[in-house]
gemmi code that builds the backbone of each chain (N, CA, C; Angstrom):
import gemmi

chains = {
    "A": [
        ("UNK", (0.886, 9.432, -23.074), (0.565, 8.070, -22.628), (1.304, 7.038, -23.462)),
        ("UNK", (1.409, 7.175, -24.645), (1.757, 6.340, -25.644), (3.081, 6.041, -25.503)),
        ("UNK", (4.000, 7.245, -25.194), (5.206, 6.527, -25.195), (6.108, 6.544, -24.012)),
        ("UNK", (4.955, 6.826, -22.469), (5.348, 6.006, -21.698), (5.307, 4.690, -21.667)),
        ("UNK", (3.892, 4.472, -22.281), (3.795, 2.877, -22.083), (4.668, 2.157, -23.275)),
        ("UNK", (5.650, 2.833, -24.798), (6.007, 2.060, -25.288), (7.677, 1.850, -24.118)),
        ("UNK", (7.774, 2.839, -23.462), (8.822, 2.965, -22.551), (8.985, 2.271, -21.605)),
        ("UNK", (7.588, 1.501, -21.063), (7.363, 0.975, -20.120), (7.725, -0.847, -20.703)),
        ("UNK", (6.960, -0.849, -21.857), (6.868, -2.208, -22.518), (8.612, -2.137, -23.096)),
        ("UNK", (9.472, -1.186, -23.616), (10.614, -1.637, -23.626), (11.529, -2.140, -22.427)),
        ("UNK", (11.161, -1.345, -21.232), (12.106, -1.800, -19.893), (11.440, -2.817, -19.363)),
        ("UNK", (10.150, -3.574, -20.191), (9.959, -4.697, -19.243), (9.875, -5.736, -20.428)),
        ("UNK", (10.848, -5.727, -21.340), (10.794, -6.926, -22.464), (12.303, -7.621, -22.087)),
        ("UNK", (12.484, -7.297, -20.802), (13.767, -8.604, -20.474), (13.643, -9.297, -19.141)),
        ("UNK", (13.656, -10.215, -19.144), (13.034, -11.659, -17.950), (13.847, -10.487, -17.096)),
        ("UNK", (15.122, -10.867, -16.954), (15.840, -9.896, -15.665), (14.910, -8.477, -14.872)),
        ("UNK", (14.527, -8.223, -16.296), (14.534, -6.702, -15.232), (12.612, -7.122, -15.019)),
        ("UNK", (12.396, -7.810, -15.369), (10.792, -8.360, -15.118), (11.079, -8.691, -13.580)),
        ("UNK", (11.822, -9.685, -13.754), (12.142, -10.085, -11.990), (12.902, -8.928, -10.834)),
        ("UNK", (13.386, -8.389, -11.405), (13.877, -7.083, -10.737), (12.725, -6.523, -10.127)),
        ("UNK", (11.877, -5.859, -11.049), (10.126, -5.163, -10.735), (9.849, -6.228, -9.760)),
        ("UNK", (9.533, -7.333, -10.061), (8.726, -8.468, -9.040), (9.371, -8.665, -7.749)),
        ("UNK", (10.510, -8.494, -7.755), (11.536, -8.652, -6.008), (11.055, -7.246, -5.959)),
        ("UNK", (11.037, -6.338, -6.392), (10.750, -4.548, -5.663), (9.344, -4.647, -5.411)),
        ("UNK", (8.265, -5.154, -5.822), (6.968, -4.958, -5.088), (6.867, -6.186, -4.436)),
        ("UNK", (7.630, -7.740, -4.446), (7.524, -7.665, -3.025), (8.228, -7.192, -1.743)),
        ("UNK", (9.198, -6.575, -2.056), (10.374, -6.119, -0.468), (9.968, -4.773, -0.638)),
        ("UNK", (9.380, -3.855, -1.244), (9.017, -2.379, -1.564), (9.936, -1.751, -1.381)),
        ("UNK", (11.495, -2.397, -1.474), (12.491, -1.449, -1.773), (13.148, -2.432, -2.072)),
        ("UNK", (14.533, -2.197, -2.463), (16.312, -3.110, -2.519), (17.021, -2.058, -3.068)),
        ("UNK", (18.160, -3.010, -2.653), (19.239, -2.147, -2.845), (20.123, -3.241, -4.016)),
        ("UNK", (20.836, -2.245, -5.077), (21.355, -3.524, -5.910), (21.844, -4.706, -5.602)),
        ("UNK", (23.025, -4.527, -4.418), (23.264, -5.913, -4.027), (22.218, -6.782, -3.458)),
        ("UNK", (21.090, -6.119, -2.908), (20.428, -6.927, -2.187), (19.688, -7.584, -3.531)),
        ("UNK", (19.241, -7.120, -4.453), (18.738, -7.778, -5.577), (19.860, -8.910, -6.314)),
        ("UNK", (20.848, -8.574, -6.543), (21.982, -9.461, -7.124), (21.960, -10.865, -6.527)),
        ("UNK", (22.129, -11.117, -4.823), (21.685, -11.806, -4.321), (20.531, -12.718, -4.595)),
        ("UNK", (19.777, -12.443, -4.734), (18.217, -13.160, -5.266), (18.414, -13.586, -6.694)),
        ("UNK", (19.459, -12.982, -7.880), (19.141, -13.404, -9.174), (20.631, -13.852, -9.593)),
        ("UNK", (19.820, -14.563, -10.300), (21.641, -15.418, -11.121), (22.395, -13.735, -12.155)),
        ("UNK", (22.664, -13.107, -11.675), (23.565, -12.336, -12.432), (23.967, -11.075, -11.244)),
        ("UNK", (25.411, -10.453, -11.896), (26.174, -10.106, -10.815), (25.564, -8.809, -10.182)),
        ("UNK", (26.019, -7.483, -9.440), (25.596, -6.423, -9.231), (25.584, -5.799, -9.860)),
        ("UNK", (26.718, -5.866, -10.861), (26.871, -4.427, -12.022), (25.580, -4.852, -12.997)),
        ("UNK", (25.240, -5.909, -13.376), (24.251, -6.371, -14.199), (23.233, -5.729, -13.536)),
        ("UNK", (22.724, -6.123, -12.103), (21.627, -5.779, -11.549), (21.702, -4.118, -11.906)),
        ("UNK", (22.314, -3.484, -11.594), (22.921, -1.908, -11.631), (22.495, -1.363, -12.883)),
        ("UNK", (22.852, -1.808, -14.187), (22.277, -1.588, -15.406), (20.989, -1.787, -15.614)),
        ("UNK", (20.496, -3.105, -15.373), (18.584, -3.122, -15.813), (17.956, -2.101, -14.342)),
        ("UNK", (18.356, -1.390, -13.292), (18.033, -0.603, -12.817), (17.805, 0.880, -13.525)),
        ("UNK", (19.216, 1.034, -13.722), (19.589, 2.245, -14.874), (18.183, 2.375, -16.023)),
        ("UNK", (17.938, 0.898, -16.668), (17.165, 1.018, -17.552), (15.484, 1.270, -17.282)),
        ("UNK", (15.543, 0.481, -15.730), (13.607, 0.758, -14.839), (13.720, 2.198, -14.759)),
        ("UNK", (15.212, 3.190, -14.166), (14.754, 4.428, -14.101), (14.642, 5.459, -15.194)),
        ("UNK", (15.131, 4.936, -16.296), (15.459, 5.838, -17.159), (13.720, 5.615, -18.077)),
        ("UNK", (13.154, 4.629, -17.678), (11.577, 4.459, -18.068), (10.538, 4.704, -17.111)),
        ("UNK", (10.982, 5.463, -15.709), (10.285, 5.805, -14.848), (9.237, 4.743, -14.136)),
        ("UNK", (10.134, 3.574, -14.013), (9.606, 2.739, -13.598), (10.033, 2.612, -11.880)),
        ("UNK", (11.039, 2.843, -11.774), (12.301, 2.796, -10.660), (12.204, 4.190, -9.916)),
        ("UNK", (12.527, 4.368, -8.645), (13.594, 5.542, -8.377), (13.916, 5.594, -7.181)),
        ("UNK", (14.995, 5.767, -6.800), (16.222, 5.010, -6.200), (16.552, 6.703, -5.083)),
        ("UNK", (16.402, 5.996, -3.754), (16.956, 6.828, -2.862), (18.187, 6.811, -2.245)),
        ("UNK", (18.961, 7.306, -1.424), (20.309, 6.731, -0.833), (20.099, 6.675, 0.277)),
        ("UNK", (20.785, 5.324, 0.603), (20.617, 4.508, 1.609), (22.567, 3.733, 2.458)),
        ("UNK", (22.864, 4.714, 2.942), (24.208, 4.345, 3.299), (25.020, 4.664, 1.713)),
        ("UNK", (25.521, 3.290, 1.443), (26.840, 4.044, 0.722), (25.871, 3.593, -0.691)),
        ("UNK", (24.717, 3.291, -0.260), (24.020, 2.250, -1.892), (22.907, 2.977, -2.127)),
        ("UNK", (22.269, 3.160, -3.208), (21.046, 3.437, -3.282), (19.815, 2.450, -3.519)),
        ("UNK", (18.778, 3.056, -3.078), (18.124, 1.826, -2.548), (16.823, 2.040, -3.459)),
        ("UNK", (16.193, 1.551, -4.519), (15.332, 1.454, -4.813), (13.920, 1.032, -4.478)),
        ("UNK", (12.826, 1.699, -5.286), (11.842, 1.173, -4.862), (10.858, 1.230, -6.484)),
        ("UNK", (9.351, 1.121, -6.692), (9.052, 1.069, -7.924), (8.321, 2.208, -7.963)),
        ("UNK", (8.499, 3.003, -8.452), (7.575, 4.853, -8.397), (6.300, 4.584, -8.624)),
        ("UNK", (5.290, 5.561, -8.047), (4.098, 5.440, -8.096), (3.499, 4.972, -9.302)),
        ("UNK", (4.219, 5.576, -10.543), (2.995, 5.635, -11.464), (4.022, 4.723, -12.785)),
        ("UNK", (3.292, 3.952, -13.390), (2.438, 3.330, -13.546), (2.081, 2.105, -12.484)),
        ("UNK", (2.729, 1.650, -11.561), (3.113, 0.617, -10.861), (1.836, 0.930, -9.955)),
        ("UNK", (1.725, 2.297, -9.564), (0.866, 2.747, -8.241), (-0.544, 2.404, -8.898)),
        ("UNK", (-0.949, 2.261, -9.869), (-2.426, 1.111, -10.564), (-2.536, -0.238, -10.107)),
        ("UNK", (-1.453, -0.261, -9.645), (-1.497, -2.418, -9.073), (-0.710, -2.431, -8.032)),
        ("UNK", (0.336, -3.414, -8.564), (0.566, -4.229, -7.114), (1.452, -3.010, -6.036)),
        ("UNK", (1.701, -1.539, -6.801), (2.719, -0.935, -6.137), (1.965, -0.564, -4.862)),
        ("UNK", (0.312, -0.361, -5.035), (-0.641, 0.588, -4.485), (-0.769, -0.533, -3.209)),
        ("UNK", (-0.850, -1.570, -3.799), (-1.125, -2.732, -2.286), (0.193, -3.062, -1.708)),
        ("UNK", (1.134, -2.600, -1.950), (2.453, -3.423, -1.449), (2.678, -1.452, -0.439)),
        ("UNK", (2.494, -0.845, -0.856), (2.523, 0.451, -0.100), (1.255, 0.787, 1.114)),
        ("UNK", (0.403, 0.465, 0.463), (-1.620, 0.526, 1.726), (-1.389, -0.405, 2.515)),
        ("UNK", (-0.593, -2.085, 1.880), (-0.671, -3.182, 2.975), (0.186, -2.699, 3.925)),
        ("UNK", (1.490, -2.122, 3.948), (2.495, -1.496, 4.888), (2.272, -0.936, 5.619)),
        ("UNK", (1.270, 0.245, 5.358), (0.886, 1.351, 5.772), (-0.005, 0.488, 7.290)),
        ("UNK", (-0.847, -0.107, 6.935), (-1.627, -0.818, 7.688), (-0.971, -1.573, 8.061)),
        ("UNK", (-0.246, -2.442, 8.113), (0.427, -3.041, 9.076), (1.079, -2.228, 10.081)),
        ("UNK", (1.748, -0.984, 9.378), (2.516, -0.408, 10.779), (0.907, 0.022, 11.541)),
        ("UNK", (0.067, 0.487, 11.157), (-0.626, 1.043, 11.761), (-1.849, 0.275, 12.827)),
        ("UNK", (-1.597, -1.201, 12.391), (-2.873, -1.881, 13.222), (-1.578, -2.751, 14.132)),
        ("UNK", (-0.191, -2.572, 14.469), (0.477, -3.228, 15.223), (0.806, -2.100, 16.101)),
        ("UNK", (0.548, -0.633, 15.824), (0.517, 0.337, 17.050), (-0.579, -0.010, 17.837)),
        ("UNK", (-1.934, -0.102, 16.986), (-3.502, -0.294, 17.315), (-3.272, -1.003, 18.075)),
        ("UNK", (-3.071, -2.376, 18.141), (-2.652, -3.666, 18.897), (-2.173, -2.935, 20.177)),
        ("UNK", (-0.848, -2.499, 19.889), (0.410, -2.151, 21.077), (-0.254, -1.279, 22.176)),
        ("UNK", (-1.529, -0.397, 21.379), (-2.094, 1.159, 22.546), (-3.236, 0.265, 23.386)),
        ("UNK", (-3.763, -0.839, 22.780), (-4.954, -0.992, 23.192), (-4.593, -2.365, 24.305)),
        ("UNK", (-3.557, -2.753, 23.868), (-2.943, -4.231, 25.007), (-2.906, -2.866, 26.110)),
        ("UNK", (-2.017, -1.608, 25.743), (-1.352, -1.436, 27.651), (-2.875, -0.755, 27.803)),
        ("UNK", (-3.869, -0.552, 27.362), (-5.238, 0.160, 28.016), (-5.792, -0.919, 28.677)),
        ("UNK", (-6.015, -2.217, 28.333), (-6.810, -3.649, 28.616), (-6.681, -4.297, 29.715)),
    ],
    "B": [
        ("UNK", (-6.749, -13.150, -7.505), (-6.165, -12.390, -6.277), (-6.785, -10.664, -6.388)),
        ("UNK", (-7.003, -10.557, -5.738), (-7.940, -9.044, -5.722), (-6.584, -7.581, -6.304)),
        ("UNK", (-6.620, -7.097, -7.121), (-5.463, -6.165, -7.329), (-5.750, -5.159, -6.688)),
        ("UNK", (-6.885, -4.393, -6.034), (-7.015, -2.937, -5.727), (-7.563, -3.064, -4.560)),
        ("UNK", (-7.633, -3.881, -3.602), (-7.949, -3.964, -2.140), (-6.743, -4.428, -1.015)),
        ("UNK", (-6.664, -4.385, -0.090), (-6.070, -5.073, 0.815), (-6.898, -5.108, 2.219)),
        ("UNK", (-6.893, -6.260, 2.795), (-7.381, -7.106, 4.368), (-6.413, -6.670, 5.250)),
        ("UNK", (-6.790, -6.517, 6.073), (-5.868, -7.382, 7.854), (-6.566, -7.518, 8.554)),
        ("UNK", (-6.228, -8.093, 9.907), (-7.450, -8.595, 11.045), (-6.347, -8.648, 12.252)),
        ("UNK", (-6.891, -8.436, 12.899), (-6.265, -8.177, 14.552), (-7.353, -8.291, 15.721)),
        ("UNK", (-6.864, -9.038, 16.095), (-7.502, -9.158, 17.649), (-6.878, -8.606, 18.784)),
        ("UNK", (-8.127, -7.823, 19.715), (-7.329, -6.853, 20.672), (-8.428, -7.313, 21.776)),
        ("UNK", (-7.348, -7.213, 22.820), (-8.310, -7.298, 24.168), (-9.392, -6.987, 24.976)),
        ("UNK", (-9.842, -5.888, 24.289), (-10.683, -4.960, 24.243), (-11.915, -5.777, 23.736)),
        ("UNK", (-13.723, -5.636, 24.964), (-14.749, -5.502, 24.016), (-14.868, -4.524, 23.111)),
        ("UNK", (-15.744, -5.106, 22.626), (-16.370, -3.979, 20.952), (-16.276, -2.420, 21.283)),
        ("UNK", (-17.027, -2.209, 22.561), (-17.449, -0.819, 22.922), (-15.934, -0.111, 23.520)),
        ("UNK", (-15.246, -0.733, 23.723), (-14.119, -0.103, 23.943), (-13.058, -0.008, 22.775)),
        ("UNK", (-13.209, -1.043, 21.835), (-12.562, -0.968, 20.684), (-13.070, 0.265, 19.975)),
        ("UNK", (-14.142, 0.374, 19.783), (-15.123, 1.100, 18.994), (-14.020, 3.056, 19.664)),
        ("UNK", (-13.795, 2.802, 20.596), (-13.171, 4.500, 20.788), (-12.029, 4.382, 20.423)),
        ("UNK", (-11.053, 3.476, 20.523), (-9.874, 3.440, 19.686), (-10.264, 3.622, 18.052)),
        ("UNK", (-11.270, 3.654, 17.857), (-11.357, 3.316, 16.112), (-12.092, 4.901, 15.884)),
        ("UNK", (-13.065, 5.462, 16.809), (-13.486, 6.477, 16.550), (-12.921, 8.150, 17.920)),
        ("UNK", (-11.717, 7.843, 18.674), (-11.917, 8.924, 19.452), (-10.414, 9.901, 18.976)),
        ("UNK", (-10.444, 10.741, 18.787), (-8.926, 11.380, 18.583), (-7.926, 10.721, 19.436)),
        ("UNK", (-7.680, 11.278, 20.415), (-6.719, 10.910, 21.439), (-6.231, 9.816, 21.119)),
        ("UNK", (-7.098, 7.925, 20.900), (-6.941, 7.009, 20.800), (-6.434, 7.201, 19.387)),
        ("UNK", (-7.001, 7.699, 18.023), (-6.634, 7.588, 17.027), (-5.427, 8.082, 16.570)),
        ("UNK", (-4.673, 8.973, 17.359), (-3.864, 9.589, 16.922), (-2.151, 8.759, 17.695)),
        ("UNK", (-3.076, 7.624, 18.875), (-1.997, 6.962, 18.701), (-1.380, 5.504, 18.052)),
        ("UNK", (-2.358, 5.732, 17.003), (-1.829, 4.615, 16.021), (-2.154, 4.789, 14.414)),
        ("UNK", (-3.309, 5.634, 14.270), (-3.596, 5.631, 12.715), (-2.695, 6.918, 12.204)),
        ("UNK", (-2.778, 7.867, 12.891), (-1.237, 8.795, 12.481), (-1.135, 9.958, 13.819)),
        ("UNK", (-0.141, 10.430, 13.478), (-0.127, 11.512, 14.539), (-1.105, 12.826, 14.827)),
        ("UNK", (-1.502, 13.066, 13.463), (-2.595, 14.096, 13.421), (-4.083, 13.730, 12.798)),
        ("UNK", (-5.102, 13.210, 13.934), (-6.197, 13.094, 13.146), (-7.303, 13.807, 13.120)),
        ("UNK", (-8.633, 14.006, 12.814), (-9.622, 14.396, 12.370), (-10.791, 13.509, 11.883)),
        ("UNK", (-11.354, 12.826, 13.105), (-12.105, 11.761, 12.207), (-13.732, 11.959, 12.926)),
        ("UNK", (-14.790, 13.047, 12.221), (-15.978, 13.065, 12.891), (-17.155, 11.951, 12.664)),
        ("UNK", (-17.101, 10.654, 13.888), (-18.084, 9.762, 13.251), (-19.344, 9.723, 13.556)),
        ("UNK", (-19.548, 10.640, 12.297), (-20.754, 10.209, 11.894), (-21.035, 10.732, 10.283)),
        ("UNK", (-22.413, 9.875, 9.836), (-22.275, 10.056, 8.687), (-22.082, 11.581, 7.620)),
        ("UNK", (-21.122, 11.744, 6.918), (-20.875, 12.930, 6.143), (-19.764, 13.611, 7.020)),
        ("UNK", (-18.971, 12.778, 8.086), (-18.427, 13.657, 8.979), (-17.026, 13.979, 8.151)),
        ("UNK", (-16.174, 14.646, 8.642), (-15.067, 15.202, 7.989), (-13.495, 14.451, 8.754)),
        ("UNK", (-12.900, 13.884, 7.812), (-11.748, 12.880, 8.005), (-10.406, 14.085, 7.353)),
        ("UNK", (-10.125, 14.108, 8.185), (-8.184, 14.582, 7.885), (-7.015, 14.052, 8.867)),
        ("UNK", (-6.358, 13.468, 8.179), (-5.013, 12.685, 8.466), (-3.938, 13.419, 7.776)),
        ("UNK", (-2.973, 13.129, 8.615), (-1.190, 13.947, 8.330), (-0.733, 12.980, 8.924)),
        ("UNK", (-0.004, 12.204, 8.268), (0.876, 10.799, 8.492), (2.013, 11.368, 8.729)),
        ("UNK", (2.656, 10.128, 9.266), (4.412, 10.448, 9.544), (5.282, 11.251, 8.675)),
        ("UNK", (4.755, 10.823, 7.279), (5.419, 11.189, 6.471), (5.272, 12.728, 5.778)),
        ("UNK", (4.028, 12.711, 7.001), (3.822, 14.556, 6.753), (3.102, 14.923, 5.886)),
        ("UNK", (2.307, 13.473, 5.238), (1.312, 13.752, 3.859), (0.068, 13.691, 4.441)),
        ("UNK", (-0.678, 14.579, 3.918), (-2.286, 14.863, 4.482), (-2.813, 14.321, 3.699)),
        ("UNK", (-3.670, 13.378, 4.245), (-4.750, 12.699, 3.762), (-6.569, 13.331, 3.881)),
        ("UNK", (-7.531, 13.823, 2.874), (-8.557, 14.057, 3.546), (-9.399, 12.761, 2.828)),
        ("UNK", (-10.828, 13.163, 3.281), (-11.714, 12.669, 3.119), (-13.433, 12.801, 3.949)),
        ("UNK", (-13.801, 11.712, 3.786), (-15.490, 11.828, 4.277), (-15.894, 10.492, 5.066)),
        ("UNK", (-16.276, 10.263, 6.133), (-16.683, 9.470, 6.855), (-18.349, 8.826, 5.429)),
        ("UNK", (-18.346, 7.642, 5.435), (-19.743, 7.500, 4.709), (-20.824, 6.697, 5.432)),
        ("UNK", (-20.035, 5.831, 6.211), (-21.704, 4.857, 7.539), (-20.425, 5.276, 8.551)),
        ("UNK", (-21.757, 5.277, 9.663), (-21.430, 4.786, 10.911), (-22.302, 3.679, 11.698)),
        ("UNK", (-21.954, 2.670, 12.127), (-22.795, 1.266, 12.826), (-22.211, 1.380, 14.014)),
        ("UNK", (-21.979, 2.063, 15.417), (-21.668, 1.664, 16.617), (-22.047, 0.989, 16.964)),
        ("UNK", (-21.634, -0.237, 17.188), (-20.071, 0.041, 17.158), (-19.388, -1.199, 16.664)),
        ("UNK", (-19.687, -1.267, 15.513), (-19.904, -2.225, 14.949), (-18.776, -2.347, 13.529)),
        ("UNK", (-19.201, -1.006, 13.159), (-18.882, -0.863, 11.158), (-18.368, 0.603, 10.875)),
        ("UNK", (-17.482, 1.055, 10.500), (-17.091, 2.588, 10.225), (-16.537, 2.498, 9.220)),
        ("UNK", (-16.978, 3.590, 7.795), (-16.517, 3.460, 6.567), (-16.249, 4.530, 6.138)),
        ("UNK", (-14.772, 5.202, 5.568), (-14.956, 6.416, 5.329), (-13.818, 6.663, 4.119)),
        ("UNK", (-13.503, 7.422, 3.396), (-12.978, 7.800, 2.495), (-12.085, 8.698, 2.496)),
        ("UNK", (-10.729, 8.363, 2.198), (-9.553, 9.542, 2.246), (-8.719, 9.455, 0.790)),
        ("UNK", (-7.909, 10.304, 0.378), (-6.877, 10.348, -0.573), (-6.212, 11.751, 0.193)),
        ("UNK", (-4.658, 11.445, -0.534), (-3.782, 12.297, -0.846), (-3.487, 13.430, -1.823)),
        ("UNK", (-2.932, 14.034, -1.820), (-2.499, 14.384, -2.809), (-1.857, 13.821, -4.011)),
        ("UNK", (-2.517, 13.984, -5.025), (-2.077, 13.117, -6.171), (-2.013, 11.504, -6.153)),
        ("UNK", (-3.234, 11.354, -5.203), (-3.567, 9.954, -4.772), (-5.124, 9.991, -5.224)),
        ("UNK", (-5.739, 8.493, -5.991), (-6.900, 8.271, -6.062), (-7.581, 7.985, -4.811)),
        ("UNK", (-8.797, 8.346, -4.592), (-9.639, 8.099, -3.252), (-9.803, 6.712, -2.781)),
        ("UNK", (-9.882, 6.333, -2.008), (-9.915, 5.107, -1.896), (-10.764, 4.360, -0.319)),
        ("UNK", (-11.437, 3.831, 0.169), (-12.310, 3.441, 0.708), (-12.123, 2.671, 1.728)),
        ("UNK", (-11.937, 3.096, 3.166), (-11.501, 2.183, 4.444), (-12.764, 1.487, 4.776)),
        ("UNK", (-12.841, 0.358, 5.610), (-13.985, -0.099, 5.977), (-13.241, -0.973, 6.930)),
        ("UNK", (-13.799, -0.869, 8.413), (-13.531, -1.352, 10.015), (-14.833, -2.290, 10.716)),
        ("UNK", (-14.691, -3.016, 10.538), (-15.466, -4.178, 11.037), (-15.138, -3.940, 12.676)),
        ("UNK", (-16.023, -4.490, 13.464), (-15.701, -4.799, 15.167), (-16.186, -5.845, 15.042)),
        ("UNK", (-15.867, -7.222, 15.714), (-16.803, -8.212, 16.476), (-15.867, -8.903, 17.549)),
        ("UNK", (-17.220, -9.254, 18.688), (-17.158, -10.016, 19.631), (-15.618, -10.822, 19.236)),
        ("UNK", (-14.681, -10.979, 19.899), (-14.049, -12.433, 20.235), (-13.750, -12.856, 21.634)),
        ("UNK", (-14.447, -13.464, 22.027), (-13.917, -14.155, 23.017), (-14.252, -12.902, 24.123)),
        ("UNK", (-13.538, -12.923, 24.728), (-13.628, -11.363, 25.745), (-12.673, -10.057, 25.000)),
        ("UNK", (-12.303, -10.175, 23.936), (-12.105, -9.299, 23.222), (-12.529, -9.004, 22.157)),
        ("UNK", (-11.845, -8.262, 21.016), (-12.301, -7.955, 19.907), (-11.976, -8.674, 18.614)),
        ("UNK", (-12.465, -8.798, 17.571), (-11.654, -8.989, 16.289), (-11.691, -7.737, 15.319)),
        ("UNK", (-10.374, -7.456, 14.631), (-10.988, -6.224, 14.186), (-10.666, -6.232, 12.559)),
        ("UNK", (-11.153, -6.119, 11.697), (-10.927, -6.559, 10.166), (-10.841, -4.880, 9.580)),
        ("UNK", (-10.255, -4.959, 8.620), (-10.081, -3.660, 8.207), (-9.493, -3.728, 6.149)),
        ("UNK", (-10.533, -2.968, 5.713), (-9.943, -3.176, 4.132), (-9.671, -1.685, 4.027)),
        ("UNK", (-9.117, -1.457, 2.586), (-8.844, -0.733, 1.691), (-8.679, -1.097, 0.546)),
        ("UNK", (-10.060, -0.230, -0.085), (-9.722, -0.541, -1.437), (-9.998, 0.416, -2.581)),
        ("UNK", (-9.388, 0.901, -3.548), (-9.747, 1.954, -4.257), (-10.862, 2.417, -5.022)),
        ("UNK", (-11.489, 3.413, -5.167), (-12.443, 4.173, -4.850), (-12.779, 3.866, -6.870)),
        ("UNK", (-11.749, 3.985, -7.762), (-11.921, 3.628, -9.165), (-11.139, 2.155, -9.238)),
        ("UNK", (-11.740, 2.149, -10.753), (-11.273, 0.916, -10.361), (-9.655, 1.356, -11.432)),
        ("UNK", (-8.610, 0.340, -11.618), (-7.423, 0.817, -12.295), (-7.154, 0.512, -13.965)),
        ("UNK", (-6.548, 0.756, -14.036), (-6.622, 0.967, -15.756), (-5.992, -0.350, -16.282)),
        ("UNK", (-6.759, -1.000, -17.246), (-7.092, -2.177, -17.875), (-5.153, -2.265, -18.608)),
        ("UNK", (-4.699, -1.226, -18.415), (-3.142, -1.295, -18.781), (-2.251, -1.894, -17.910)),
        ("UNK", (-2.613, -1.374, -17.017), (-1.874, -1.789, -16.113), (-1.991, -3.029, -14.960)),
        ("UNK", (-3.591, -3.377, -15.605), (-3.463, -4.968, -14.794), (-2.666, -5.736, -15.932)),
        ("UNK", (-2.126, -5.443, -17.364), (-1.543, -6.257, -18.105), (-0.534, -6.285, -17.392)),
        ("UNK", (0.376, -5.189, -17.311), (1.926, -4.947, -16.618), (1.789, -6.048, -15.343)),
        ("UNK", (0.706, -5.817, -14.518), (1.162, -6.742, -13.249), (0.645, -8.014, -13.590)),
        ("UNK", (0.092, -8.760, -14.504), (-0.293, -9.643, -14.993), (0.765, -10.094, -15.334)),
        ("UNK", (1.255, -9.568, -16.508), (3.211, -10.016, -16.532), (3.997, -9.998, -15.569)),
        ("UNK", (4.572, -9.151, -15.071), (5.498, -8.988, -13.684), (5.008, -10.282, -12.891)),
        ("UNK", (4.027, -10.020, -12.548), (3.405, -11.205, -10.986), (3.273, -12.751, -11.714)),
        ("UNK", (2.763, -12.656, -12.429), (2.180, -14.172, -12.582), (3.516, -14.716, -14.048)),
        ("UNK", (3.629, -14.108, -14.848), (4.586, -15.063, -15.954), (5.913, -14.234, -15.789)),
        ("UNK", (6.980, -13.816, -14.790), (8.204, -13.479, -14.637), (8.707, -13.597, -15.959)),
        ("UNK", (8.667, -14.709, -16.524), (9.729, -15.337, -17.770), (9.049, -15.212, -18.803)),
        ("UNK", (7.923, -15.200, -18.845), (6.860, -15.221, -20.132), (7.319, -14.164, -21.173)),
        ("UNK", (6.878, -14.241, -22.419), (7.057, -13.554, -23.450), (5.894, -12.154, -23.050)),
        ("UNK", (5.939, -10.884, -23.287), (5.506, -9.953, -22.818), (3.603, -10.135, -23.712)),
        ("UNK", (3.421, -9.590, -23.262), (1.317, -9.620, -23.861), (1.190, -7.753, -24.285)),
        ("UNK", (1.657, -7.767, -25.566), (1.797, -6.481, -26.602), (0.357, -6.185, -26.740)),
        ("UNK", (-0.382, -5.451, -25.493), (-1.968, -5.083, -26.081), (-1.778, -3.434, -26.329)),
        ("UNK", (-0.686, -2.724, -26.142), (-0.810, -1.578, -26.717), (-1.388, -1.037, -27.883)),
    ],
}
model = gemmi.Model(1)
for chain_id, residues in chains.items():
    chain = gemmi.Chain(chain_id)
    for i, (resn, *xyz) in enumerate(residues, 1):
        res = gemmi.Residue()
        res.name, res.seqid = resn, gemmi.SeqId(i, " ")
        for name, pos in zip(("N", "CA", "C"), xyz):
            atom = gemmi.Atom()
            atom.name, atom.element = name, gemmi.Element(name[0])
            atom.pos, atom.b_iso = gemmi.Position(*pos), 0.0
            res.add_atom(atom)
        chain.add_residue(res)
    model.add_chain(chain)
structure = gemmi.Structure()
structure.add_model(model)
structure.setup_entities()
């Protein structure tokens, strides 16, 4: 426990990659450029404080076309906002089918 | 802001009593809450879900109110349990339908620090309660 969380408190003692985490639970994924975009610093920058969320198991990054696309791994994240930014999704896809089956029954 | 719950609400065309089988009948459930369900309502009944993603969810039905209120309990694998609850009411000539989730423990006093930082002070100097 101890030295995930000192692992955790080192990859989140820089504003950047603080805001990095905060754009990934709200879009529940990006892709570096798509993050670069949103923050004053370039892709390769974004690319590195990624490097550093995964290498603290904060991050982990699927491929997505020619980019890989991040998202924030369950654990420690899945204690907060990761758990509602994943259940709220879930339920949304699932009460806009609800909606969709029950309009063509009505 | 609540950290371990989430709301939605939807209104469907449907009275209550017809909503009420979309919320409790297979056939209906399986075409929107996942592809494979298992949901016996009534109280102590037995809940199993296999989502898209091919992850089985079980659990335990805990009230039933027809057709009114249905509350029941599922987790995953390597998921904490966590607590659905389905409201029905009257709207209009249809339904309103409210629906939470919220986890079954509550989460570790660590990790509301982390999202305490992340969410609310982006820029802030970090809060060292290790």
């Amino acid at each position: 426990m101890s030295e995930r969380v000192d692992a955790t408190f080192a990859a989140l003692s820089d504003p950047t990659r603080r805001r990095v985490v905060d754009l990934l639970s709200e879009r529940g994924g990006a892709t570096a450029s798509e993050l670069a975009r949103e923050l004053p610093v370039t892709r390769q920058a974004v690319a590195k404080h990624l490097a550093v969320l995964d290498a603290a198991g904060l991050v982990s990054a699927s491929r997505s076309g020619r980019e890989l696309r991040y998202r924030l791994t369950p654990r420690p994240f899945e204690d907060a906002v990761g758990w509602m930014v994943r259940v709220g999704a879930e339920w949304d896809d699932r009460l806009a089918r609800l909606a969709d089956a029950a309009g063509r029954y009505g | 802001m609540e950290q371990d719950s989430i709301e939605r609400t939807i209104s469907i065309p449907l009275p209550p009593d017809e909503a009420w089988q979309f919320l409790t009948e297979r056939d209906h459930l399986e075409h929107w809450l996942a592809p494979q369900v298992e949901l016996e309502p009534v109280e102590g009944g037995r809940v199993r879900v296999v989502g898209d993603d091919g992850v089985e969810r079980c659990g335990e039905v805990e009230s039933v109110e027809e057709p009114r209120h249905l509350r029941f309990t599922w987790s995953g694998p390597d998921e904490d349990s966590s607590i659905v609850e389905i409201t029905v009411e009257p709207d209009g000539e249809g339904s309103r339908i409210d629906v939470s989730e919220r986890r079954a423990e509550p989460v570790e006093a660590l990790a509301r620090i982390y999202v305490f930082e992340v969410a609310a002070v982006p820029d802030g100097p970090l809060l060292l309660a290790a």
